[in-house]
C-alpha positions as CSV (number, residue, x, y, z in Angstrom):
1,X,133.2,106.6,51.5
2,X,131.3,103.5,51.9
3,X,127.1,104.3,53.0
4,X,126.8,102.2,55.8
5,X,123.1,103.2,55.4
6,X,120.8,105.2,53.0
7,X,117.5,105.5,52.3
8,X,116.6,106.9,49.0
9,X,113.0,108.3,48.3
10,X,111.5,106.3,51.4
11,X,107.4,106.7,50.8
12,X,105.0,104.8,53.6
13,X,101.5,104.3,53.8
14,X,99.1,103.5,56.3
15,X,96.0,101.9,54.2
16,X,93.6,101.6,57.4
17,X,91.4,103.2,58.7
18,X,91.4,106.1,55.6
19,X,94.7,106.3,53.5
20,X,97.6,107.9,55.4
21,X,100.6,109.3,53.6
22,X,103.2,108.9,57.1
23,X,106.4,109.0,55.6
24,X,107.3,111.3,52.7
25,X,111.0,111.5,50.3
26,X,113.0,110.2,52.8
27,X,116.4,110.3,51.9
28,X,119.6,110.2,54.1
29,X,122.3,108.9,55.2
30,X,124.4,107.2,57.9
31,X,128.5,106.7,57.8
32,X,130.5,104.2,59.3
33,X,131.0,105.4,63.0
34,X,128.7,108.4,62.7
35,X,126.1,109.3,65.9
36,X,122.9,110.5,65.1
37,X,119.3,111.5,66.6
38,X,116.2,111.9,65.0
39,X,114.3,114.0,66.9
40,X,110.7,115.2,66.0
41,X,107.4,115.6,68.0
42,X,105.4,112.3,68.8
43,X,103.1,111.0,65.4
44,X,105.9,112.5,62.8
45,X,107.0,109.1,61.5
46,X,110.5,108.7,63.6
47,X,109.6,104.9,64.8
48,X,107.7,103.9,61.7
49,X,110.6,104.8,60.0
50,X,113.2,103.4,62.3
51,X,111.0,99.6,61.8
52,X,111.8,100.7,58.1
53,X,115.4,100.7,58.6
54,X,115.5,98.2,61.4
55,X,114.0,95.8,58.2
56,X,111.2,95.0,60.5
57,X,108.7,96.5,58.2
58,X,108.9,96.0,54.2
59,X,106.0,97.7,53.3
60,X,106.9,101.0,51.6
61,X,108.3,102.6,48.5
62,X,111.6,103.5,47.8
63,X,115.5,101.9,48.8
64,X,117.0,101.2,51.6
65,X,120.6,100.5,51.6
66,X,122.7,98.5,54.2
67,X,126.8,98.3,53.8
68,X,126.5,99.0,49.8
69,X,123.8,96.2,49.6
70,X,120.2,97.2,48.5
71,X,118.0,95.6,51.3
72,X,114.5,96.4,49.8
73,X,112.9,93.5,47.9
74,X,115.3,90.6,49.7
75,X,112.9,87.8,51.3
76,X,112.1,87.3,54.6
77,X,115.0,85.1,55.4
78,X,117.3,86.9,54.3
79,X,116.5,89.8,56.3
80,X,116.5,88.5,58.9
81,X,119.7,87.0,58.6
82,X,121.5,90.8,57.7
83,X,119.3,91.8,61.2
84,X,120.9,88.8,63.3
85,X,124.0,90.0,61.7
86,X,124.6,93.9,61.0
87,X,121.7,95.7,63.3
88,X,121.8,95.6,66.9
89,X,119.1,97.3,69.0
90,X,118.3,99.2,71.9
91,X,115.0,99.9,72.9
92,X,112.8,102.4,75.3
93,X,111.7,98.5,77.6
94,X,114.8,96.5,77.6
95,X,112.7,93.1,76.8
96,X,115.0,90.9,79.4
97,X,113.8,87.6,80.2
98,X,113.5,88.1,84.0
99,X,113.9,84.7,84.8
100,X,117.1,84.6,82.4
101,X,120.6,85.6,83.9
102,X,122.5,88.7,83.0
103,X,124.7,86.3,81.4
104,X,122.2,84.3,78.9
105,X,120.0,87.1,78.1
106,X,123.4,88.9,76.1
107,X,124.0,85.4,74.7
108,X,120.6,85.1,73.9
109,X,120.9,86.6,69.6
110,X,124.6,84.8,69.0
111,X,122.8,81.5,70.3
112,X,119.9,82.3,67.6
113,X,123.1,83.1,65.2
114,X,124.7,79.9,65.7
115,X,127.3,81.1,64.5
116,X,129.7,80.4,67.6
117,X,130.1,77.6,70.1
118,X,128.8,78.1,73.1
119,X,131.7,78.7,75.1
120,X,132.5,81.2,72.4
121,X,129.3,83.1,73.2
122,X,129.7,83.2,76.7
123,X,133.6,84.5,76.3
124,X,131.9,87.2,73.8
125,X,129.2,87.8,76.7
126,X,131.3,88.7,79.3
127,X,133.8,90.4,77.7
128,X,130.6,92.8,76.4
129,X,129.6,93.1,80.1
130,X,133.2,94.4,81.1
131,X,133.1,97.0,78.2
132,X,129.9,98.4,80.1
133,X,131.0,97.5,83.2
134,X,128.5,95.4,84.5
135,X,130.3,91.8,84.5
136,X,129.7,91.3,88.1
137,X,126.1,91.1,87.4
138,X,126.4,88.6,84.7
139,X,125.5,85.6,87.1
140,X,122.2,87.9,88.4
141,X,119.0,87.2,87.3
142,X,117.5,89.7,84.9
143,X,115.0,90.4,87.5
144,X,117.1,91.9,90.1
145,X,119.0,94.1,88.9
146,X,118.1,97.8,88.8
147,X,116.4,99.7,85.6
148,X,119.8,101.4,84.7
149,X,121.8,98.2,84.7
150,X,118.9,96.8,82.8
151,X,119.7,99.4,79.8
152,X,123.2,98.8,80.3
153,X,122.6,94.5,79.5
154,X,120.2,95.0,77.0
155,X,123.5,97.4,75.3
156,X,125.6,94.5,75.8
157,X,123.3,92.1,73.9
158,X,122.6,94.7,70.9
159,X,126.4,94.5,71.2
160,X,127.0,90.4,71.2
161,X,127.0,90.0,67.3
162,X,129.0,92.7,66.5
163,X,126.9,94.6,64.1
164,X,127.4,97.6,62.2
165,X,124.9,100.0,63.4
166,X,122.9,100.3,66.9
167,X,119.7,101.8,66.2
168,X,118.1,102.9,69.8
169,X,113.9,103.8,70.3
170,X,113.9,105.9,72.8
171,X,116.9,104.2,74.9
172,X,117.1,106.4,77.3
173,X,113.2,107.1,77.8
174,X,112.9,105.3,81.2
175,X,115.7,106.3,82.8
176,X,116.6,109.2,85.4
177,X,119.4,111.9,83.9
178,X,121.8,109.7,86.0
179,X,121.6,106.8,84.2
180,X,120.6,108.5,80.8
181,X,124.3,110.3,81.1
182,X,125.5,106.6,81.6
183,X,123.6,105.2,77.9
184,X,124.5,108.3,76.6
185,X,128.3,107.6,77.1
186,X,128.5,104.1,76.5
187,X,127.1,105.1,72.9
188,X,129.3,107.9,72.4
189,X,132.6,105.4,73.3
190,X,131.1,102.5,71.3
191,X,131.2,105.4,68.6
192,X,134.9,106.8,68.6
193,X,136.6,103.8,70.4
194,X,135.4,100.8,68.2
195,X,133.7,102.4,65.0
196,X,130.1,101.6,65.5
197,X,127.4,103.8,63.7
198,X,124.3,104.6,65.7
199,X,121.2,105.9,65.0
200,X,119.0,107.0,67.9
201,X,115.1,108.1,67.7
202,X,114.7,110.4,71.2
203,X,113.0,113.0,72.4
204,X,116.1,114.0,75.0
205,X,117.1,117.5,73.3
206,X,120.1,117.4,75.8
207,X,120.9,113.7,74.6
208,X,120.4,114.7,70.5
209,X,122.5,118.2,70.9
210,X,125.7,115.9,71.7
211,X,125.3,113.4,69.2
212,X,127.2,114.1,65.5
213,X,123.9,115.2,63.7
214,X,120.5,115.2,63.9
215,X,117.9,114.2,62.2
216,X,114.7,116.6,62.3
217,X,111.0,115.1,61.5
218,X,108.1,116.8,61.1
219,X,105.0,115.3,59.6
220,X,107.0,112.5,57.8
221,X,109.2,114.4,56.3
222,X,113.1,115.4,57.3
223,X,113.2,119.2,57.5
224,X,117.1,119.5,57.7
C-alpha cells in the first residue's frame, strides 16, 4: 500500500539555551484515508513534530516521506509548493482575516496556488462551504460569525486545494463539546466519504478514543 506519510528515524534538537534532545526515533506511519491522534502530555514533542511533518521546520535528522516522495533535503520552494498542494491545516486559532468574508478567506490558499481562475476558486469555495454546511455564511464577514462556525471555515479552507492529508493542532481546543462533536464529525466524514488522511495532535481523550489510532508521546518519543 502506498505511505501517504512516514517518518523514519526522526531526531530533533533544540541547540538554545543548553542542548535539548526533543524528539527521539520517530518512526510511523500514516495511510491513505486513515484518522489519527497523537496524544501526549504538554512539552512531549507532539507540535514540534507536527511543524516537522507539516514541512514547516527542516531542522532535524532523519526522513520524512510524503506520497512515496522523500521530502527531507528538498529547498525551500519546493516545499512549499508540496504544502500549498498536499497538506491542508487546522489549527487550535482559526487565523481568519476578520475583515475578509467567509467566502475569500477559503479562497484565500487556491488564490496563492494559482492554479485555478478565479471563478474556479470561488465555485470550489462554496461547494467546500456546503460540504460543512455553512454556505449561507459565505457572504459574512469573518468577524461575525460565531467561534464554532469559525472552525468550521477555517475546515473549508484546509479543504480548498484538495490535499492529501489534514493535519489539525489542537482543532478542537477552543471550542465547547457542542461544537467539538461538530469538528469531530466533519473529520471523521472527510475520512470515509472522500478518502482524506488526517492527523490530529489533541489533548480531547474522548475526541482521540474515536479516531482509527493513536499516536502516544511521551518525552519525544512514541510509546505505542
Amino acid at each position: 500500500m502506498k505511505r501517504l506519510l512516514e517518518t523514519r528515524n526522526i531526531n530533533k534538537y533544540f541547540k538554545k539555551p543548553v542542548l535539548f534532545h526533543v524528539l527521539r526515533d520517530i518512526n510511523f506511519k500514516v495511510e491513505p484515508g486513515e484518522f489519527v491522534s497523537i496524544m501526549g502530555k504538554s512539552g512531549c514533542g507532539k507540535s514540534t513534530l507536527l511543524y516537522i511533518l507539516s514541512t514547516m521546520d527542516t531542522d532535524y535528522e532523519g526522513e520524512l516521506w510524503l506520497n512515496d516522495q522523500l521530502i527531507t533535503g528538498q529547498a525551500s520552494n519546493e516545499l512549499s509548493r508540496i504544502r500549498n498542494e498536499h497538506i491542508g491545516f487546522v489549527f487550535q486559532f482559526h487565523y481568519l482575516l476578520p475583515e475578509f468574508t467567509v467566502l475569500e478567506n477559503v479562497m484565500l490558499p487556491a488564490r496563492k496556488l494559482a492554479r485555478k481562475d478565479l471563478p474556479e476558486i470561488e465555485h470550489d469555495a462554496i461547494e467546500k462551504l456546503r460540504i460543512l454546511g455553512i454556505e449561507g455564511l459565505a457572504m459574512k464577514k469573518a468577524s461575525r460569525i460565531s467561534g464554532g462556525e469559525k472552525q468550521r471555515v477555517a475546515i473549508a479552507r484546509s479543504l480548498i486545494n484538495e490535499p492529501m492529508i489534514i493535519m489539525g493542532d489542537e482543532p478542537t481546543g477552543n471550542l465547547d463539546t457542542y461544537n467539538s462533536e461538530i469538528v469531530f464529525n466533519i473529520f471523521r466524514e472527510l475520512s470515509n466519504d472522500q478518502g482524506l488522511s488526517l492527523l490530529v495532535v489533541t489533548h480531547d481523550e474522548d475526541f482521540a478514543a474515536k479516531t482509527d489510532r493513536i499516536i502516544r508521546m511521551e518525552d519525544g518519543k512514541i510509546l505505542d
